[in-house]
N, C-alpha and C positions, 0 to 999 in steps of 0.2 A: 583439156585446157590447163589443169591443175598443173602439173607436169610439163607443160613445154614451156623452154625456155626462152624460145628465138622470137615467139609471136610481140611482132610491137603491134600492131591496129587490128581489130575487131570490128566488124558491120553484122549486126544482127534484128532482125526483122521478126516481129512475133503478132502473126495472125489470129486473134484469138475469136474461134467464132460457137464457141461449149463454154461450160460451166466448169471444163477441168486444166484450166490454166494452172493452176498451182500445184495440179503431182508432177509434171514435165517440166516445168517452171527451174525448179531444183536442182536441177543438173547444172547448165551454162552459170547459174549462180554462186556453187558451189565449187567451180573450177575457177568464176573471178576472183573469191574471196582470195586463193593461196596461189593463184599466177603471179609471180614476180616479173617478168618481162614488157607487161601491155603497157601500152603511154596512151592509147588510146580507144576508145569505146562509142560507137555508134551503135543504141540501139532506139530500132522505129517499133511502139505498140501500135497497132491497128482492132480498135476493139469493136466487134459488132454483136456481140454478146450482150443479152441483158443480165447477167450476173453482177451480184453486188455484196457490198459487205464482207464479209470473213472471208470469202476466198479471192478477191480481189485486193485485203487487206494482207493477205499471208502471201500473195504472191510480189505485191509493190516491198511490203515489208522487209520479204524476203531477198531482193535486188538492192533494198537499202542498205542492210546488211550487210551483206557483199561488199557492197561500195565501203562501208567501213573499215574493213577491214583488209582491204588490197592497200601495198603501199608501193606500187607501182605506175600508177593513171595518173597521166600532167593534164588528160582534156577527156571531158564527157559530154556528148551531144546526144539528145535525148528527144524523141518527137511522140508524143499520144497523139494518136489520132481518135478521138472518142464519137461513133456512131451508134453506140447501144443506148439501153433503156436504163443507162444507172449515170452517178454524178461523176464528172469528172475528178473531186475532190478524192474519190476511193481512187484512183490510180496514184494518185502524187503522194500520198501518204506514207509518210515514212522517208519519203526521198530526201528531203532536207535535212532529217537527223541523221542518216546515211553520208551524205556530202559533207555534210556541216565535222563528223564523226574523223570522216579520209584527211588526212596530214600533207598530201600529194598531189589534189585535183587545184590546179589553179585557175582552170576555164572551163566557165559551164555554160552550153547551149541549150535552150527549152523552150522547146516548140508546142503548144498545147492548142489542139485545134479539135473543137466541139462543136459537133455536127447534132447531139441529141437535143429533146427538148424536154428534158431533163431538166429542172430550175437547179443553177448551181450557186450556191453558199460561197461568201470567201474564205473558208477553213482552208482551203488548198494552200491557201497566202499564209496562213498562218501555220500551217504544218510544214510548208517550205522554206519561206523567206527569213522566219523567223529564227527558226535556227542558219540558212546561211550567215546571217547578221553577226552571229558570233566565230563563225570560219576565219581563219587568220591567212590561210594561203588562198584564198579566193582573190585573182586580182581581175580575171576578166568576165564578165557576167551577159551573158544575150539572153534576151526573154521575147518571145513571140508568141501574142495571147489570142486568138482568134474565135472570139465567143457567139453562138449561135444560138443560143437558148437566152429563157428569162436569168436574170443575178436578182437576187432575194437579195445582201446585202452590194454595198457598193465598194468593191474590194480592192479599186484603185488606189485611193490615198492610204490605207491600212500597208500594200505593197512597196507604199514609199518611205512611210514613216520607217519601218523594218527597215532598210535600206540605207536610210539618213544614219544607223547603227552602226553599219559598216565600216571595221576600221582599214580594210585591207583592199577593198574591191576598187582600182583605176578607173575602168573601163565600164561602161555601164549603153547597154544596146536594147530599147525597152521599144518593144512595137504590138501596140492593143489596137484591134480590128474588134469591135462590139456594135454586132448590128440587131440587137435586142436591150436597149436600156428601156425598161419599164421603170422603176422607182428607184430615190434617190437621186443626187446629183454627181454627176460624170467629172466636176470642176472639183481641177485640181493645179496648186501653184508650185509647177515642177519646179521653180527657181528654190524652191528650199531644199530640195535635194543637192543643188550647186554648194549653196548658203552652209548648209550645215551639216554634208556629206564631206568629211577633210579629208579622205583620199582619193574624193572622186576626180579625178581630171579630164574625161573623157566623158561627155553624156552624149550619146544618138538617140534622137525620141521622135515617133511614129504617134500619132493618136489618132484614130477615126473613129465616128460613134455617126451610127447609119438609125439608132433607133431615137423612137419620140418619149418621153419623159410623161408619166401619168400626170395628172393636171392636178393630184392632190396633192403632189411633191414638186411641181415646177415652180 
C-alpha cells in the first residue's frame, strides 16, 4: 500500500476474534501512513474478542497514527462493531487525535455499534470529539451511536457541548439508538448546537432512547 500510487478507495474489514490484533495490525497501518494516493478509507472492526487495554490501545492508537500522518484521505468512514467483553471506549481511543492530527480528511463517518454488556463511560466522547472540535478541515461529520449496554456517565450533552466548538464542521448527521439508559438524564436542548455552533448549517438528528431511567435519578 505504501508504494502504490494509483489506489484512490480502500474497504477493509478487520475480524478480530484473539488477543493478537496488534502484531498484524501494523502492516495496513503502516502503508496508510505514507500512501499518497487514497481519498478514501472504509474500514469495518468487528470485535468478538474479549481483549482489552494495551493492546487494543496499541492497535486503535496505532490506526490513529496513521490517519495522522497520510495527507492524502478527503473521507473516512469508520464502523466498530463491538461484541466482546471489553469497553467500547478502548477502540475509539486515539482516533480523534489521529483525525483531529490529518490536514486532509473533511468527512468523517462513525458508526459505533455495541452489542457488549460491558458498562461503557463517556471518555470515547472525550477521547474523540474533543479533539475533532479543534480540526479545521472537518466540514462534514455523521455519527451513529447504537448503545446496547448500561452508560455510567450521560455522554450525550458532553458530545454536544464538544461540537458547539467547532469552527469548521457544516454538516452535522447525529443518530443515537440507546436502548439501555439506566442513570442520569437523556434530555438535551439540541437547539444550542444551532444557537452557538456558527458553522453549523446543516443538523440531521435521530434520537431514540428504548430504556427506563432509575427512579433515583428520574
Amino acid at each position: 500500500m505504501a508504494k502504490n500510487t494509483s489506489l484512490n478507495a480502500l474497504t477493509l474489514t478487520i475480524n478480530s476474534y484473539s488477543d493478537w490484533t496488534d502484531e498484524w495490525a501494523f502492516y495496513p497501518r503502516n502503508g496508510l501512513a505514507k500512501n499518497t494516493s487514497l481519498n478514501a478509507l472504509t474500514l469495518t472492526i468487528n470485535n468478538y474478542s474479549d481483549m482489552g487495554g494495551v493492546l487494543i490501545h496499541h492497535t486503535a492508537g496505532g490506526l490513529a497514527d496513521s490517519l495522522a500522518k497520510n495527507t492524502s484521505l478527503n473521507a473516512l468512514t469508520l464502523t466498530i462493531n463491538n461484541d466482546g467483553d471489553v469497553s467500547v471506549s478502548d477502540w475509539v481511543f486515539g482516533l480523534g487525535e489521529g483525525v483531529a492530527k490529518n490536514t486532509s480528511i473533511n468527512t468523517l463517518t462513525l458508526t459505533i455499534n455495541n452489542y457488549s454488556d460491558h458498562e461503557v463511560s463517556c471518555d470515547w466522547v472525550g477521547w474523540l470529539v474533543d479533539d475533532l472540535a479543534e480540526k479545521k478541515s472537518l466540514s462534514t461529520f455523521n455519527l451513529t451511536v447504537n448503545m446496547c449496554s448500561k452508560m455510567i456517565e450521560d455522554w450525550l450533552p458532553r458530545l454536544c457541548h464538544a461540537l458547539i466548538r467547532s469552527e469548521s464542521v457544516t454538516t452535522l448527521r447525529l443518530q443515537v439508538n440507546n436502548q439501555c439508559v439506566t442513570s442520569g438524564s437523556p434530555a438535551y436542548d439540541f437547539s444550542k448546537l444551532l444557537v452557538n455552533c456558527r458553522s453549523l448549517a446543516l443538523l440531521d438528528l435521530t434520537v431514540s432512547f428504548y430504556g427506563v431511567a432509575d427512579s433515583s435519578s428520574a
